[in-house]
C-alpha positions as a printed NumPy array, in Angstrom:
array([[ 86.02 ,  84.934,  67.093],
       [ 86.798,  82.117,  69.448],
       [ 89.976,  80.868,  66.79 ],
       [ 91.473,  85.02 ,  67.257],
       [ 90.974,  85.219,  71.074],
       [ 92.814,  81.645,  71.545],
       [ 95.751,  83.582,  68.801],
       [ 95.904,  86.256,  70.955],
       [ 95.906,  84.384,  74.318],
       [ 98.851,  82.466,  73.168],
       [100.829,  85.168,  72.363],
       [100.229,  86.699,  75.627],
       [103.747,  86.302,  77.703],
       [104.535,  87.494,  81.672],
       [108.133,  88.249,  82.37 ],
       [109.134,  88.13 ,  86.232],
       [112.149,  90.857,  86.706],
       [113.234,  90.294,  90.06 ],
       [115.034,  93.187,  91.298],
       [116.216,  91.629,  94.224],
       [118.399,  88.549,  92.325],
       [119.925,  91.429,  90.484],
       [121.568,  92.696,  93.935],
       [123.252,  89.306,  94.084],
       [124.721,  89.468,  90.271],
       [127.974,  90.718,  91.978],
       [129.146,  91.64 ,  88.313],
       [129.126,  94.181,  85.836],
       [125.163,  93.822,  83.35 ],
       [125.739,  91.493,  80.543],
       [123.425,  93.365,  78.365],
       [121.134,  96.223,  78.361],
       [117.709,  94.496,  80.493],
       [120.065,  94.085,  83.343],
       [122.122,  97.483,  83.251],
       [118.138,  98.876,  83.435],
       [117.411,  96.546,  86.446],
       [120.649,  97.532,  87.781],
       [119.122, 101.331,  87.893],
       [115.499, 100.758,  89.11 ],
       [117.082,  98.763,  91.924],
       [118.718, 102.092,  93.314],
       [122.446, 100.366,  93.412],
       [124.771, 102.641,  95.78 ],
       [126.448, 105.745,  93.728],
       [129.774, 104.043,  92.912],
       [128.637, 101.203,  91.871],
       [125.616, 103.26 ,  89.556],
       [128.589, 105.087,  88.352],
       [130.918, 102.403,  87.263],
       [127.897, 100.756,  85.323],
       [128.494, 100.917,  81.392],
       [126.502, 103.744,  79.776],
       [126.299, 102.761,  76.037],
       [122.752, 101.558,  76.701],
       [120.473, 103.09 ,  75.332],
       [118.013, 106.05 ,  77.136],
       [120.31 , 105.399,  80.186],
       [123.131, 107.948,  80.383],
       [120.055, 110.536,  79.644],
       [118.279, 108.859,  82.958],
       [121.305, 109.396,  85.173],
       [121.688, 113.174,  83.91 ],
       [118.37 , 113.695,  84.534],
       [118.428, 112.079,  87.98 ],
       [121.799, 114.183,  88.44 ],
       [119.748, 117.517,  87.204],
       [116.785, 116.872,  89.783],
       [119.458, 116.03 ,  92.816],
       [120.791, 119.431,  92.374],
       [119.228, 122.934,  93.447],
       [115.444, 123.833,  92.259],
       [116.514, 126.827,  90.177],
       [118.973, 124.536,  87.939],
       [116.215, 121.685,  87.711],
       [113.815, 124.729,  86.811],
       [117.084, 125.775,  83.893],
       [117.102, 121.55 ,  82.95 ],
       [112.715, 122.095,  82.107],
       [113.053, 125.143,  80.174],
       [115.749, 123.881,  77.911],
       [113.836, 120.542,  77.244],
       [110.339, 122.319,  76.902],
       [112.738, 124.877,  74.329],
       [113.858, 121.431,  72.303],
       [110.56 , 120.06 ,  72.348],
       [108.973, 123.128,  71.035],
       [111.272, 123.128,  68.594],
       [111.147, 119.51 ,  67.213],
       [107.087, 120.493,  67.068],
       [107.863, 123.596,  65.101],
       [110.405, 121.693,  62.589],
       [107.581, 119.194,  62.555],
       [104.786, 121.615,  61.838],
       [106.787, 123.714,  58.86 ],
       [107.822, 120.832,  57.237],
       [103.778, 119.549,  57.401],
       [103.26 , 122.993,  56.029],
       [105.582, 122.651,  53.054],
       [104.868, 119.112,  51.887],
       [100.949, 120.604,  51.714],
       [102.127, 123.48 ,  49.799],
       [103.94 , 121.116,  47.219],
       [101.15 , 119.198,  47.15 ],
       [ 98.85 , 121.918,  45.915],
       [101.511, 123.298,  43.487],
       [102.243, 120.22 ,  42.064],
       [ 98.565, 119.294,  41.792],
       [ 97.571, 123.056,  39.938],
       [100.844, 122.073,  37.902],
       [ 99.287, 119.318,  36.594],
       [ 95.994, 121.101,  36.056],
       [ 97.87 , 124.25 ,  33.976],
       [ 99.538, 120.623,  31.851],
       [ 96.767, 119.034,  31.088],
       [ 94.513, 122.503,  30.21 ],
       [ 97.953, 123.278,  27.792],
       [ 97.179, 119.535,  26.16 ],
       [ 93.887, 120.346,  26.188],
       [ 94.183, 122.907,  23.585],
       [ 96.882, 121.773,  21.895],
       [ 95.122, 118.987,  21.084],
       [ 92.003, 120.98 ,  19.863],
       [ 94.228, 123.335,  17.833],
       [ 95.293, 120.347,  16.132],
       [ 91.913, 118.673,  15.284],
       [ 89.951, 121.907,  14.304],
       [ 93.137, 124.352,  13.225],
       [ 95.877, 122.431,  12.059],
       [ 96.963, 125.133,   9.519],
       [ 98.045, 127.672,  12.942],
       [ 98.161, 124.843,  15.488],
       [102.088, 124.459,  15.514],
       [102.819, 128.415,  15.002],
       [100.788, 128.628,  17.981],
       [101.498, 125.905,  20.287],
       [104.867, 127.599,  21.777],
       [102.616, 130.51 ,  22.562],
       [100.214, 128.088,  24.417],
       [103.183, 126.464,  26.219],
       [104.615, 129.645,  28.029],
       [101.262, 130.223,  29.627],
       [100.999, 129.8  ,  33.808],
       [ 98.004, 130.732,  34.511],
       [ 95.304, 128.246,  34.372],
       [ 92.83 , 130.802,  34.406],
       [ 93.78 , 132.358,  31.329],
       [ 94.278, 129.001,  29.511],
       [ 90.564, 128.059,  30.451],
       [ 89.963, 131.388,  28.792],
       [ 91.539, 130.551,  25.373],
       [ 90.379, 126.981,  25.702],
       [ 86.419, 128.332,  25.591],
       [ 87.428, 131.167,  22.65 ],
       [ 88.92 , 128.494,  20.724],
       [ 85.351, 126.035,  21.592],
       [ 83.52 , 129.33 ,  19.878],
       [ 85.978, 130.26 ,  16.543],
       [ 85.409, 128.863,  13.49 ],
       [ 88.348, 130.005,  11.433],
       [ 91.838, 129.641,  11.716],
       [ 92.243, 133.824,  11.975],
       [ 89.893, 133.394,  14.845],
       [ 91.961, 130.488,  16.756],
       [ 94.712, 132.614,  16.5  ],
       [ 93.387, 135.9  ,  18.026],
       [ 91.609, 133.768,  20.895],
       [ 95.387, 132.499,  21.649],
       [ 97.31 , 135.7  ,  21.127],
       [ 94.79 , 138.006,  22.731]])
């Protein structure tokens, strides 16, 4: 315990951003940490405006502060049409949740109807070898994995080939 709190400790780092050295730059930010400085320390309009916006996230922050300078009922317009996006990305989100479940279960019933066809294939083969081919395409256009669980306890019960083929075919 004592080895991961003295791991952690060191990885621990404090990072001073003095907002009032940035005043004093008297240039254009270098990189992105000081164009967000630049911001947070309120510079005057002009100078805010003449700042280089390819950083990321801060174009968005001076539309938004743009949108909340101006009158309430536009700032009320700015809400609705982010709530709208957000509700959308949470309804894209939610269907495509929805789907992937839904191919899950198909694809896992898919499987199921696959293996139950094998399943008596396989038996047809061992016990009625004689019909087992002439009925195996029968046995492969069968969906429903009810009905093949059906066919699969007839055949457990016949005895004769004539019988393997009317559990199949009926």
């Amino acid at each position: 315990m004592k080895l991961a709190c003295q791991m952690l400790y060191n990885l621990n780092e404090i990072h001073f951003l003095e907002l009032e050295k940035v005043k004093k730059l008297g240039r254009m930010p270098k990189n992105a940490l000081e164009a967000w400085l630049m911001y947070l320390n309120n510079l005057p309009g002009e100078e805010l405006e003449a700042m280089p916006v390819e950083v990321p996230g801060l174009k968005k922050a001076l539309t938004i502060e743009e949108i909340f300078k101006k009158s309430e009922k536009e700032r009320r317009l700015y809400e609705l049409r982010e709530k709208a996006i957000r509700d959308e990305i949470s309804m894209v989100a939610g269907a495509e949740e929805r789907g992937m479940a839904k191919g899950r279960i198909e694809g896992r019933i898919e499987g199921l109807v696959e293996k139950a066809r094998d399943s008596i294939n396989r038996l047809l083969q061992k016990r009625f070898a004689s019909v087992a081919s002439e009925l195996q395409n029968n046995i492969d256009q069968i969906t429903d994995l009810e009905t093949l669980d059906r066919i699969y306890d007839r055949l457990l019960d016949a005895e004769t080939p004539e019988q393997a083929r009317q559990a199949v075919l009926s």
